[in-house]
C-alpha positions as CSV (number, residue, x, y, z in Angstrom):
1,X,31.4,64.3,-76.4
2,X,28.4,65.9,-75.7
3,X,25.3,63.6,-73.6
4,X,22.6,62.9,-76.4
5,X,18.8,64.2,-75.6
6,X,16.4,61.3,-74.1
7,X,13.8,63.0,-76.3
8,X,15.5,63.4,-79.6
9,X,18.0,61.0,-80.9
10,X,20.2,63.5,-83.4
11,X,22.2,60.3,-85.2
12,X,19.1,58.1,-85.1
13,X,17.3,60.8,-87.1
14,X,20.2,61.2,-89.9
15,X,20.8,57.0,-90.0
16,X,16.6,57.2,-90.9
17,X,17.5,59.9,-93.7
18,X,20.6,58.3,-95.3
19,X,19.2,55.4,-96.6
20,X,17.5,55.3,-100.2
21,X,14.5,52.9,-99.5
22,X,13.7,55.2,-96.9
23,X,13.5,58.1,-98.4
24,X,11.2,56.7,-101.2
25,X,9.0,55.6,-98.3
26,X,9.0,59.1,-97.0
27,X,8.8,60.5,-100.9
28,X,5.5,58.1,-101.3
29,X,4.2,59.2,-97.7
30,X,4.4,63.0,-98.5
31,X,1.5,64.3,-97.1
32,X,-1.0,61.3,-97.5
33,X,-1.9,58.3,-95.1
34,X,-0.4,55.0,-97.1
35,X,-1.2,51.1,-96.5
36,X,1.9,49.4,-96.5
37,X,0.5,47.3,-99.4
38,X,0.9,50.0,-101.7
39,X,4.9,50.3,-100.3
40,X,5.3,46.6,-101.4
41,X,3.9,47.4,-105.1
42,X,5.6,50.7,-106.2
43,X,9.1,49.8,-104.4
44,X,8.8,46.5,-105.2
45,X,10.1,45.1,-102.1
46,X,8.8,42.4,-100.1
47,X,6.7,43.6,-97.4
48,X,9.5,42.6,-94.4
49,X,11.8,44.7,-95.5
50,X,9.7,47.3,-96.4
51,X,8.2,47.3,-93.1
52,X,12.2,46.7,-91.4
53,X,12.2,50.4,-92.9
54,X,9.2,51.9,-91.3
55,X,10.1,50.2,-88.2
56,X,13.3,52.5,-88.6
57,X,11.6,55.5,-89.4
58,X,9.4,54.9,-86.4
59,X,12.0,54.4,-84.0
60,X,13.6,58.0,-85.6
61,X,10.3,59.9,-84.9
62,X,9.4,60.3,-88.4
63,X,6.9,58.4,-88.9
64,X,3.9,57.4,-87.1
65,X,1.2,54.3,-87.7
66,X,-2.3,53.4,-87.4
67,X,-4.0,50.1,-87.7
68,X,-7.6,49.8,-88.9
69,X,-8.3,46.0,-89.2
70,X,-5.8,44.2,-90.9
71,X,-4.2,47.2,-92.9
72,X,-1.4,49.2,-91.6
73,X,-1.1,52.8,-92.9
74,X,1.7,55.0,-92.3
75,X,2.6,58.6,-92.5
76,X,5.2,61.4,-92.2
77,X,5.3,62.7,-88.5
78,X,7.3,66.2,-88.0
79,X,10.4,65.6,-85.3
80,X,9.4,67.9,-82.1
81,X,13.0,69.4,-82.7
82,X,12.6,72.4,-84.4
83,X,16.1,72.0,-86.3
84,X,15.1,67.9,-87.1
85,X,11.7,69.4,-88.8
86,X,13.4,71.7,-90.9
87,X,16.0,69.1,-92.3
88,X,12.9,66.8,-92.9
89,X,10.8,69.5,-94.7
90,X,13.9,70.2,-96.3
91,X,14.6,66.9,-97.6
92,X,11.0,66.1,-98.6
93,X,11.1,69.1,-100.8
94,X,14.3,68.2,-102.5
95,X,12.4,64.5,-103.0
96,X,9.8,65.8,-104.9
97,X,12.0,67.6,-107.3
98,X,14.7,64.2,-108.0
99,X,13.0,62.1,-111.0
100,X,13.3,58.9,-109.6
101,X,11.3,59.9,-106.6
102,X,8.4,61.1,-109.0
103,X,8.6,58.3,-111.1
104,X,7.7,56.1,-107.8
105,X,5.1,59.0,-107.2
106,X,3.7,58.2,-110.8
107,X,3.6,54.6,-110.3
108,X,1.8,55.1,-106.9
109,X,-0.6,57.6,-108.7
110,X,-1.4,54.7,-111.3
111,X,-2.2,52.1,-108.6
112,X,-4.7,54.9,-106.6
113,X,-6.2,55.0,-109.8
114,X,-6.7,51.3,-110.7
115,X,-5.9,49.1,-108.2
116,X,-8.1,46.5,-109.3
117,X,-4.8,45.7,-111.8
118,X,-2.1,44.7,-108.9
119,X,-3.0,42.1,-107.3
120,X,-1.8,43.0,-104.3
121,X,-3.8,45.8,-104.0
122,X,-7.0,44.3,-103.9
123,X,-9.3,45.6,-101.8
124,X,-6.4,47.7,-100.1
125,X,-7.7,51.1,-98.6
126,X,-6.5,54.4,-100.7
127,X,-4.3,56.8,-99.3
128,X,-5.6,59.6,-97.4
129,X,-4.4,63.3,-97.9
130,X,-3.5,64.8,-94.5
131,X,-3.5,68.4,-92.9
132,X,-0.5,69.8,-91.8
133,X,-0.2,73.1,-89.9
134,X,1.3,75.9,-91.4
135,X,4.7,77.2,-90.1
136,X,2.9,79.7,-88.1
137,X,0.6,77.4,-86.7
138,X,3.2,74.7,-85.6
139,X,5.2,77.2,-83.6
């Protein structure tokens, strides 16, 4: 059996990938900043579990998170293994094409747009598009 890398924890990564509610967390993430508040309202979960999940996806390098007062936003973070970020690219493309994934992307859409109707939303901050670097520029 091969010795696994200190840096990048292979079966870690796949565990993080094979499991549905964390893949809609990653479908919802796509390339914006989210609170977990808006998690809770589109997966309709309570917020310990969903936040069990991004613990998981944290731990698998996926994901990374920022605090600004008493919001905690999350977002996708490409593996430093080239292979790991290709699967994950991979896989987020495929997301966006399933219909149940865009249906949560519809729902989140709706509560961006009028989150003054979920209550849980109130005064929640809205997601933030993010940058990435092209493939040529992340090499």
């Amino acid at each position: 059996m091969a010795a696994k890398s200190s840096q990048f924890n292979m079966e870690r990564f796949f565990q993080a990938l094979g499991d549905n509610t964390r893949l809609r967390l990653l479908n919802l993430m796509g390339d914006q900043e989210i609170c977990v508040c808006y998690f809770v309202e589109i997966l309709a979960q309570g917020q310990p579990k969903i936040s069990r999940h991004l613990a998981y996806l944290r731990r698998a390098g996926i994901v990374e998170a920022r605090r600004e007062g008493k919001w905690m936003h999350y977002r996708i973070a490409m593996p430093s293994n080239i292979g790991a970020a290709q699967v994950l690219r991979q896989t987020l493309a495929w997301l966006k094409e399933d219909r149940a994934m865009q249906a949560d992307r519809a729902r989140l859409s709706k509560a961006c747009c009028s989150p003054a109707r979920f209550s849980a939303l109130q005064d929640a901050p809205l997601p933030v598009a993010i940058e990435r670097p092209t493939a040529l520029e992340a090499k």
